[in-house]
PLY file of the C-alpha trace (Angstrom):
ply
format ascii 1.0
element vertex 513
property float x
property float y
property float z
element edge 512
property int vertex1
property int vertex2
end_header
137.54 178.95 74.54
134.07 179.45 73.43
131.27 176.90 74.93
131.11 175.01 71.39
133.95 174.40 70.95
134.67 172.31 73.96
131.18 171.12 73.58
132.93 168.98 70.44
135.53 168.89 71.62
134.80 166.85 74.78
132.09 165.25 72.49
134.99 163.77 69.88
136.96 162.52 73.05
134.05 160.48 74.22
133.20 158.85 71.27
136.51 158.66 69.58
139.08 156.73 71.24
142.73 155.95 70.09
143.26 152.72 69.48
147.26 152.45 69.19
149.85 154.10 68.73
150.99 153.20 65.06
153.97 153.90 62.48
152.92 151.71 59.50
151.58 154.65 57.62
150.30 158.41 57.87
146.29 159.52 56.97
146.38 163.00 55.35
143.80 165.43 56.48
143.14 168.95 55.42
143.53 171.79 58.06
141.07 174.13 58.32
138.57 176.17 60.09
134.92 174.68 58.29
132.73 172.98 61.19
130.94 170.71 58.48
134.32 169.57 57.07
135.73 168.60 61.14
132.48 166.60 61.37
132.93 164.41 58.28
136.94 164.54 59.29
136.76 163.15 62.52
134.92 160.17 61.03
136.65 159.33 57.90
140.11 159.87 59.54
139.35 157.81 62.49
138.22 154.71 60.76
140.91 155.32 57.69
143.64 154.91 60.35
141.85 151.74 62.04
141.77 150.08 59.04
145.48 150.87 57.73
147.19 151.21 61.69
148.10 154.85 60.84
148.39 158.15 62.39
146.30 161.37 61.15
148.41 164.29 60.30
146.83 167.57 59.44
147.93 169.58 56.77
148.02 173.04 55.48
146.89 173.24 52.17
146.33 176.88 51.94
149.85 177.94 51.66
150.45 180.54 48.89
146.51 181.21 49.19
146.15 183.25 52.45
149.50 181.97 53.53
153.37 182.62 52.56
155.17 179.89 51.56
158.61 181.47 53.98
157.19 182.45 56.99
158.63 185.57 58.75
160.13 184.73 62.36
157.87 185.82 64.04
154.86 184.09 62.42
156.86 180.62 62.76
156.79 181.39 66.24
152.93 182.52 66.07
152.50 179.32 64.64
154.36 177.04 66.65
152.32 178.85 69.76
148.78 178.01 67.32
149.99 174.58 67.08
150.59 173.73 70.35
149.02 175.58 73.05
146.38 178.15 72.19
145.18 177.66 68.82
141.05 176.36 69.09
141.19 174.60 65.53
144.51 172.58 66.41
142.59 171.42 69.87
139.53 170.67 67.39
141.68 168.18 64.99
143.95 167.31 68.33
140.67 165.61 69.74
139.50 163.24 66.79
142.67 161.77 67.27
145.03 164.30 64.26
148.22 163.84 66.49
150.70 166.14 64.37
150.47 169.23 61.79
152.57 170.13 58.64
152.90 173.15 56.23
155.78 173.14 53.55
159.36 173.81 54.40
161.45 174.00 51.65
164.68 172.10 52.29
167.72 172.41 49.76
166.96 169.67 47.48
163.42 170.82 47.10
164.88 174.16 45.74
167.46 173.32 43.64
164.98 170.89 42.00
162.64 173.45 41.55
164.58 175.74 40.32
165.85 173.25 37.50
161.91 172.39 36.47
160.96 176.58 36.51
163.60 177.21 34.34
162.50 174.57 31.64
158.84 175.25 32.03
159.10 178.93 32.24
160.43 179.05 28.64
157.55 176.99 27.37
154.89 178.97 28.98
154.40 181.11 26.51
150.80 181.29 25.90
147.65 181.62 28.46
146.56 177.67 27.17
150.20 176.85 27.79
149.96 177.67 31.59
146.63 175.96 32.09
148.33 172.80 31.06
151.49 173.16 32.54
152.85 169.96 34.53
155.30 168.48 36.63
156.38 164.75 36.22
152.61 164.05 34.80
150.47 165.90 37.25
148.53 168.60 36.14
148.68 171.73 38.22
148.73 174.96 35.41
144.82 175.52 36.15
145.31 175.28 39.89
148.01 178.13 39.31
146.07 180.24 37.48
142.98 180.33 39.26
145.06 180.58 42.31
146.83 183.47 40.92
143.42 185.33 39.95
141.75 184.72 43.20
145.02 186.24 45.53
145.61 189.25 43.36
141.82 189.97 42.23
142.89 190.30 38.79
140.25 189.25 35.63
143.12 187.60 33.81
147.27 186.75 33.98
150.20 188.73 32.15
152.23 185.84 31.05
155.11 188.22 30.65
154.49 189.23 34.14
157.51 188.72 36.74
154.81 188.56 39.84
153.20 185.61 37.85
156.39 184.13 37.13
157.69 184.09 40.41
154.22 182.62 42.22
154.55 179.77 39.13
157.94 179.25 40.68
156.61 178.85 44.67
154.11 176.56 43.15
156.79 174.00 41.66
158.18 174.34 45.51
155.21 173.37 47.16
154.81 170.75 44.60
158.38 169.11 45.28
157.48 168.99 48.93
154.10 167.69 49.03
155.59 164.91 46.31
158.48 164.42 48.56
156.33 163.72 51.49
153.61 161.64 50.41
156.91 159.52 48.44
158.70 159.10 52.12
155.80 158.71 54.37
153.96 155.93 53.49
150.57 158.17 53.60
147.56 155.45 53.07
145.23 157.85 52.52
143.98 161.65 52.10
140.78 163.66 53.26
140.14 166.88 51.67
137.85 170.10 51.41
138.49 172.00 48.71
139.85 170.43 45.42
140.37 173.42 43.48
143.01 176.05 43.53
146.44 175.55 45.05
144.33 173.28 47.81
144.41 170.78 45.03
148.08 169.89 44.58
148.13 167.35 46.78
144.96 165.40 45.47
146.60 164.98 42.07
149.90 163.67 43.37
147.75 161.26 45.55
145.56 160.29 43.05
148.35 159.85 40.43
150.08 157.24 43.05
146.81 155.55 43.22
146.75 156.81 47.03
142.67 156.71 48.02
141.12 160.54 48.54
138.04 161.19 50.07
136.37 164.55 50.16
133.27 165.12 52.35
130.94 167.31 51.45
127.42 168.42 54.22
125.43 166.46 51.49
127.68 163.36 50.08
130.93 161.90 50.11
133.53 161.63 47.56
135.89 158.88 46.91
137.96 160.77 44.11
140.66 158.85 42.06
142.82 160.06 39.14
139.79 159.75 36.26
137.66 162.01 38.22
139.24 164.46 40.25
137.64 167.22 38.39
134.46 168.45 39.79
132.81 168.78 36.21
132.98 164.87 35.95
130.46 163.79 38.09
127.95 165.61 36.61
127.82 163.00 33.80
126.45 160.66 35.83
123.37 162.68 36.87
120.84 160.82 34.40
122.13 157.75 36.08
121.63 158.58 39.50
117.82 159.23 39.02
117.85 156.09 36.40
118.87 154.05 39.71
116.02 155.10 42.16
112.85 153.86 43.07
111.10 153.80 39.70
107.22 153.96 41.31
108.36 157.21 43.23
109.83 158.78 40.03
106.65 160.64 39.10
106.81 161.90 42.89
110.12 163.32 42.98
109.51 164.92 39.66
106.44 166.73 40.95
108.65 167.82 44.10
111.49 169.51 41.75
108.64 171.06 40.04
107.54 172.74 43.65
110.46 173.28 44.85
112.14 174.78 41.17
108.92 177.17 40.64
108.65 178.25 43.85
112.25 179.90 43.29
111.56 181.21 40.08
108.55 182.99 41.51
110.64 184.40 44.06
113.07 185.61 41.34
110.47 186.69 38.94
108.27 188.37 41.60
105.29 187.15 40.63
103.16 183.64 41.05
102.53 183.21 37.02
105.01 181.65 35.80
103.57 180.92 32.37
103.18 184.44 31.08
106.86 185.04 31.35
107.20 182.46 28.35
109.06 184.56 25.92
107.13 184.20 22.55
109.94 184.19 19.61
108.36 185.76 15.98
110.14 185.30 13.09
111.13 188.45 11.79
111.55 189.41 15.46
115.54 190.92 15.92
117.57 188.56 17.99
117.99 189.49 21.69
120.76 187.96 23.79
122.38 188.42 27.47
125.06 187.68 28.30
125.35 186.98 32.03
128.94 187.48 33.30
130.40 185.51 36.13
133.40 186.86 38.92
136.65 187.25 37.13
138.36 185.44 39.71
135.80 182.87 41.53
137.73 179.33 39.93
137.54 179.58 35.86
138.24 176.19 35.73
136.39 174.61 39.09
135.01 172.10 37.08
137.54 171.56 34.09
138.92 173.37 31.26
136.35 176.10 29.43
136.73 176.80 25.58
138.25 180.14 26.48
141.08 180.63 28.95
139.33 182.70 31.43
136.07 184.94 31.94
138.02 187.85 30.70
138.87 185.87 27.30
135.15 184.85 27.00
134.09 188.52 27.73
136.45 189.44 25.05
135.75 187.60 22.54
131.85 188.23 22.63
132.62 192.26 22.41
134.38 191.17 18.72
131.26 189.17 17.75
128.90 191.60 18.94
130.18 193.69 16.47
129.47 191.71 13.70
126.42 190.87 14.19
122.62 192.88 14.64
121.40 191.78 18.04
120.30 193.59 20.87
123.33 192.54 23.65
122.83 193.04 27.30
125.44 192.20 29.77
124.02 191.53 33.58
126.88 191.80 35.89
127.58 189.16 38.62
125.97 190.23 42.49
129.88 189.55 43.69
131.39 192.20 40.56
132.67 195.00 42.34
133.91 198.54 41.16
136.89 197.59 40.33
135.27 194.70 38.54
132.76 197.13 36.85
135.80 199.29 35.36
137.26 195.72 33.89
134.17 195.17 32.07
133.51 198.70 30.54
137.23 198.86 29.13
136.53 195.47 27.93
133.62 196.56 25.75
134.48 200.24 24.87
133.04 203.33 25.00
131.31 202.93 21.28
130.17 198.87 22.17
126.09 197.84 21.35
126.19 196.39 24.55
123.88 197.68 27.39
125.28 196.77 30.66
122.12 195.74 33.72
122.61 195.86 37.41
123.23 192.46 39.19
120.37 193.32 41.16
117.84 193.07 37.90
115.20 190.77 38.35
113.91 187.46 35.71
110.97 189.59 34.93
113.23 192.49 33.91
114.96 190.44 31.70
112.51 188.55 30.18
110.29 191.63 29.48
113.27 192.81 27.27
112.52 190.00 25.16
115.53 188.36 25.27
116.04 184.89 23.39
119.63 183.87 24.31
121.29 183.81 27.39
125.25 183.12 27.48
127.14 181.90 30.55
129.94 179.58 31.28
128.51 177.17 33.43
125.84 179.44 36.01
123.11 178.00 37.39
120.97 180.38 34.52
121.51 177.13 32.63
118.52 175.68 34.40
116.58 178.63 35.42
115.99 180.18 32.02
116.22 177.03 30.38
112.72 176.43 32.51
111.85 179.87 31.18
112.16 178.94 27.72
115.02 180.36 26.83
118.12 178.88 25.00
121.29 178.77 27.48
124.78 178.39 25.64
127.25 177.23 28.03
131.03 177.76 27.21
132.84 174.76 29.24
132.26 171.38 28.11
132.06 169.78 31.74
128.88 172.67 32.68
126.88 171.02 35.36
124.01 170.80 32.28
125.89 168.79 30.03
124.90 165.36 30.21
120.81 166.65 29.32
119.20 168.54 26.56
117.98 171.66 28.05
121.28 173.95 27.21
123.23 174.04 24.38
126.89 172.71 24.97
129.16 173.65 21.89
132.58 171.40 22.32
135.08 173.75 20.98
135.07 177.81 20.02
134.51 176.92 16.11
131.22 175.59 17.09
130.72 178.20 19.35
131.14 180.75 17.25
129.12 179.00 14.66
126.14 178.99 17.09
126.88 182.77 17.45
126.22 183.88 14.37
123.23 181.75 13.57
121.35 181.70 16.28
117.79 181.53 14.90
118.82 177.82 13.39
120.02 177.12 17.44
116.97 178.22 18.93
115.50 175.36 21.21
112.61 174.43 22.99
114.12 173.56 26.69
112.44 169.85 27.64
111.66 170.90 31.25
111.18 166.92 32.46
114.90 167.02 32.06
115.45 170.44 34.12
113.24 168.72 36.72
115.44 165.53 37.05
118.41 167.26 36.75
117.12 170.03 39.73
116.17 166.57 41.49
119.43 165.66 41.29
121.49 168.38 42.36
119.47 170.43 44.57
117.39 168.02 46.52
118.67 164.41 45.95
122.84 165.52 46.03
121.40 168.26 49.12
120.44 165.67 52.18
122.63 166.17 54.46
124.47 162.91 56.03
124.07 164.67 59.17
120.36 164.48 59.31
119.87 168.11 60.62
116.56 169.38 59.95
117.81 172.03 57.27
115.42 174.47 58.94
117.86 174.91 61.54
120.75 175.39 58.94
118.50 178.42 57.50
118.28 177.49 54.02
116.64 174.58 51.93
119.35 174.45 49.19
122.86 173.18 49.73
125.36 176.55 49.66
124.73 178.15 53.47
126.97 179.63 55.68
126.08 177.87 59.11
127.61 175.00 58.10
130.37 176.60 58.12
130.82 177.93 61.52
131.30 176.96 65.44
127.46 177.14 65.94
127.12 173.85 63.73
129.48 172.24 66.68
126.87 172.81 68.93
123.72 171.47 66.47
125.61 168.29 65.96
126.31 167.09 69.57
122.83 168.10 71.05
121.69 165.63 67.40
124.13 163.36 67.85
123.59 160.52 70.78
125.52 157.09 70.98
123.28 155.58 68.26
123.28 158.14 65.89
127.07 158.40 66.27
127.15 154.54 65.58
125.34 154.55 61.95
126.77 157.60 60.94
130.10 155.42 61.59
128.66 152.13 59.51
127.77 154.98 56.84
131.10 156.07 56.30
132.69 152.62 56.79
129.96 151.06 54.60
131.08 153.94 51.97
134.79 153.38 52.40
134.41 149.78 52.18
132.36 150.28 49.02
134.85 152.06 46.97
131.93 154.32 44.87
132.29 157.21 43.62
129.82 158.91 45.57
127.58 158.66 48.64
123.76 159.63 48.38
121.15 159.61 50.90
117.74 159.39 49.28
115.10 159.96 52.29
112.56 160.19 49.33
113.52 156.33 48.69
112.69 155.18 51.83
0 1
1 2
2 3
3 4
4 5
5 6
6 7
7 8
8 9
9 10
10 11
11 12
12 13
13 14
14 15
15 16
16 17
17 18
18 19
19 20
20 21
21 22
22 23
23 24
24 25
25 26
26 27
27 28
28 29
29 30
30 31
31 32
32 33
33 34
34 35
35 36
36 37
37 38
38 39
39 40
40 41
41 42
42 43
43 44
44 45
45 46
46 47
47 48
48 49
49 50
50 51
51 52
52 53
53 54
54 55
55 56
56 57
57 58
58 59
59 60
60 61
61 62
62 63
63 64
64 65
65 66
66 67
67 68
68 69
69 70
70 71
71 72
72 73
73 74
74 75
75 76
76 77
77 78
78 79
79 80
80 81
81 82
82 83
83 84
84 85
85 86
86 87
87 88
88 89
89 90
90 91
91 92
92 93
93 94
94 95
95 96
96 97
97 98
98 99
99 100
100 101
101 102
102 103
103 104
104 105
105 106
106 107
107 108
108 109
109 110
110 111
111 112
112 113
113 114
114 115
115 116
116 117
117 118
118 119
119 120
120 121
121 122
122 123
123 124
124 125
125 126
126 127
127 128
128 129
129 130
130 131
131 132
132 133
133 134
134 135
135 136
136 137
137 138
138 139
139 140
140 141
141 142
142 143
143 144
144 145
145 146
146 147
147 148
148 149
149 150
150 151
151 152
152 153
153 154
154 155
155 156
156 157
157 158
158 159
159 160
160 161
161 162
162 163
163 164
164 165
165 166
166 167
167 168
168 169
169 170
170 171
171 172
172 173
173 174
174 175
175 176
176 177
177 178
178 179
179 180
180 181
181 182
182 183
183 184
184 185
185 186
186 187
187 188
188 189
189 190
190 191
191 192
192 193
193 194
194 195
195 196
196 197
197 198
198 199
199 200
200 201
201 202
202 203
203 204
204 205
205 206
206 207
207 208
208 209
209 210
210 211
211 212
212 213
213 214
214 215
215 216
216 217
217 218
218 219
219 220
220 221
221 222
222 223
223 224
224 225
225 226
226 227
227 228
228 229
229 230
230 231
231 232
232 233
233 234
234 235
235 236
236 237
237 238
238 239
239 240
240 241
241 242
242 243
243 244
244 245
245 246
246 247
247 248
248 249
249 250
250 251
251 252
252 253
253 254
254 255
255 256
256 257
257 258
258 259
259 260
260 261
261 262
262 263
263 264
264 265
265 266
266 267
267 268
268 269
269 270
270 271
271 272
272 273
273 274
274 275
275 276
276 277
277 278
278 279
279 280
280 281
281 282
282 283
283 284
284 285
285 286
286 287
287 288
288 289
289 290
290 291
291 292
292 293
293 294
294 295
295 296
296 297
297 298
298 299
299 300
300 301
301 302
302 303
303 304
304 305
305 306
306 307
307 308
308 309
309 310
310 311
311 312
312 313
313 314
314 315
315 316
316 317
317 318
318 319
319 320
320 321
321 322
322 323
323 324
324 325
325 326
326 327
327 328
328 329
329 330
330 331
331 332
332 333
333 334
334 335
335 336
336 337
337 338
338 339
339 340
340 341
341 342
342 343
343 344
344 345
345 346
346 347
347 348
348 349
349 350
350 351
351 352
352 353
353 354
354 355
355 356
356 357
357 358
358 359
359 360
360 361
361 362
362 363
363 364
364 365
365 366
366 367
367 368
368 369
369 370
370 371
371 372
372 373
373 374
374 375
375 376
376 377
377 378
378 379
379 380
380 381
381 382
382 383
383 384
384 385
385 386
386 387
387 388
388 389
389 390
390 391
391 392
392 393
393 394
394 395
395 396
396 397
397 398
398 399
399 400
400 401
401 402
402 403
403 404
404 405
405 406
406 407
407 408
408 409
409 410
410 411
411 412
412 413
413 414
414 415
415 416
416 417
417 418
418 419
419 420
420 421
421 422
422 423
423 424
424 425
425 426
426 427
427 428
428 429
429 430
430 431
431 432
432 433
433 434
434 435
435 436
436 437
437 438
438 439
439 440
440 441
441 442
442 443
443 444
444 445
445 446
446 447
447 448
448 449
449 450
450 451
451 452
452 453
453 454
454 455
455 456
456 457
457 458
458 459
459 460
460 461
461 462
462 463
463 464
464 465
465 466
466 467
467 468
468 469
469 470
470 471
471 472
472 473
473 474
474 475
475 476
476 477
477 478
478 479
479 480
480 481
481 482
482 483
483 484
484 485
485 486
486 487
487 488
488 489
489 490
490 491
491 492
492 493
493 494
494 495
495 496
496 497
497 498
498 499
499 500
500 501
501 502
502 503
503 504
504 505
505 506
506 507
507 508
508 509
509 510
510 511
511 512
């Protein structure tokens, strides 16, 4: 075993011991192989099962994502050897105290009850919309499906008519009926989670239907999620509120830090350090010019809640059609993470005699803006903020967009709107108020990115929040040489403070203090 592992390991045995054995209830925590997420784990889990006198069970929740649902012989036995004897992750979990691991086995019951709910639902599922809100005794799990379903088979959109989408909707409803079955018969007080999208969220939304507490820890904040906000796009409402509660006298300060921190990117982008001149300048008679910036077909559709349009494929769509009937210049970038394969989706979607000019990924701010382009469409990318700052108008095309609770983008509610804004888009043009794209950068790139671990973020390689060290056996390493008895012991009052608190979300503001 590699030295950091049993660095944390040995570290988790010191400092966590277990207090009793205990069969009044079971703590649910998410198997995987993130570092970050192990840190947070071990501390949530161990003072979740102090308070309720329960045991910590890990769990796989990424069966029918990079995992069968009937395992083959010989990978039960692979597994069973994982579990217990050689697997590094299992020894990781075993030593904060996770004394037992589960995956779904589907027992008779399950399947016969399964197969009695996919034979109802299967003949109402007759539309894409029909799928996204498909449900099973009240819980929602259509969107998880079809993102799932995307993601696995790299495909820009589902054939509802198709029997390889018909029978993963059917596994689904089985690992449904045995993660309901389960949390129903063993009294589980509590679940920690990772990832709340795709398949991974199933059992969130049976928990959080039951009124069962689920906490999700993130490297920069922790999540207390409950049945009204389990989707990610919900919490972004609250951003004006978050910088309404801190320190009024320092507000001027942290403004004048996004604006650093935001420009300093955009140069980067842009390539050069006037920012200013890149201003687009709109004339009156001046034809419209508009980009459309396209997202991965299959990277979560619906990660933070339903879009006006089913999927990126259906939004691509239907802006080829009203392209056509109107006289703008159109320009499509592509996505850094569209492939080939991807590529070939996208021309087929516009045709060989489209207005559209297709640009690299690769094509820089300055490139863009020097086509004179007014309008910028995405779904929910973070172009919302960074042309916004430009002075361009963003139209976002999902509701729950990180953007939506300010000004700076335009946020049309349904496609009728949407398409009104299309085709009159010199009565939509705005001027983007960049005090708000400042608070809201504060927000979620500097406030929502201090990491609870107080790591110096130089030594995570990256000021902003998505990197992959986190990620990885190195961070073991970073956190016990940073961790000694007294940082272990208010990082333990932080979570217990936050449990004990029952908000929505954790933030630590070292511009407060």
């Amino acid at each position: 075993m590699h030295q950091n592992f049993k660095l944390f390991i040995n570290h988790n045995k010191k400092n966590f011991k277990k207090v009793s054995d205990s069969t009044k209830g079971q703590i649910l925590i998410e198997f995987n192989n993130w570092s970050m997420a192990h840190i947070s784990a071990s501390y949530l889990g161990n003072i979740l099962s102090t308070k309720h006198k329960a045991k910590m069970v890990g769990f796989e929740g990424y069966t029918l994502i990079s995992s069968r649902l009937n395992l083959s012989t010989v990978d039960k036995f692979k597994y069973f050897l994982s579990k217990n004897f050689f697997g590094k992750y299992y020894k990781v979990y075993n030593s904060f105290n996770v004394e037992n691991f589960i995956r779904p086995s589907i027992e008779t019951d399950i399947l016969e009850k399964s197969k009695k709910q996919y034979f109802d639902a299967i003949k109402k599922i007759s539309s894409k919309e029909k799928l996204l809100n498909f449900r099973i005794e009240g819980v929602i799990i259509g969107d998880l499906i079809y993102d799932t379903f995307l993601k696995i088979k790299k495909l820009p959109t589902v054939d509802i008519n198709s029997d390889i989408l018909k029978n993963y909707i059917f596994e689904c409803i089985q690992v449904f009926y045995y993660w309901k079955k389960y949390i129903e018969n063993n009294n589980v007080k509590s679940v920690i989670i990772v990832h709340p999208t795709y398949l991974y969220g199933i059992i969130m939304r049976i928990a959080c239907q039951r009124n069962i507490p689920v906490y999700r820890a993130h490297l920069n904040y922790v999540e207390y999620i409950k049945h009204k906000n389990y989707n990610v796009g919900k919490q972004f409402r609250n951003y004006p509120k978050y910088f309404k509660s801190l320190n009024s006298k320092n507000k001027i300060e942290l403004i004048n830090k996004s604006k650093i921190l935001l420009e300093a990117m955009l140069r980067k982008k842009i390539g050069s350090t006037n920012l200013k001149k890149f201003v687009p300048k709109i004339k009156k008679n001046e034809k419209i010019s508009i980009l459309i910036a396209m997202h991965n077909f299959y990277d979560s559709p619906h990660v933070f809640g339903k879009m006006l349009f089913p999927d990126f494929y259906e939004w691509l769509n239907y802006l080829v059609k009203i392209s056509k009937k109107t006289n703008y210049k159109w320009y499509l970038k592509l996505h850094p993470e569209n492939d080939i394969k991807d590529f070939e989706f996208i021309k087929k979607i516009i045709g060989k005699k489209s207005n559209i000019e297709i640009l690299p990924s690769n094509v820089t701010h300055n490139f863009v803006l020097n086509k004179k382009i007014q309008f910028v469409l995405t779904c929910f990318g973070t172009i919302g903020y960074e042309y916004a700052y430009l002075g361009l108008t963003v139209i976002n095309a999902c509701k729950l967009n990180p953007h939506h609770a300010y000004n700076f983008n335009l946020n049309p509610k349904n496609i009728l709107e949407y398409s009104q804004i299309l085709k009159n888009l010199k009565r939509y043009l705005i001027k983007p108020p960049k005090k708000e794209i400042l608070e809201f950068f504060y927000i979620r790139r500097i406030l929502l990115s201090n990491n609870w671990l107080d790591i110096k973020k130089k030594k995570l390689e990256n000021v902003f929040r998505w990197q992959n060290e986190v990620y990885k056996p190195k961070l073991y390493k970073i956190w016990v040489k940073n961790c000694n008895r007294e940082k272990h012991n208010r990082k333990y009052q932080f979570f217990r403070n936050f449990i004990d608190s029952k908000k929505n979300v954790s933030i630590v503001s070292r511009d407060q203090n």
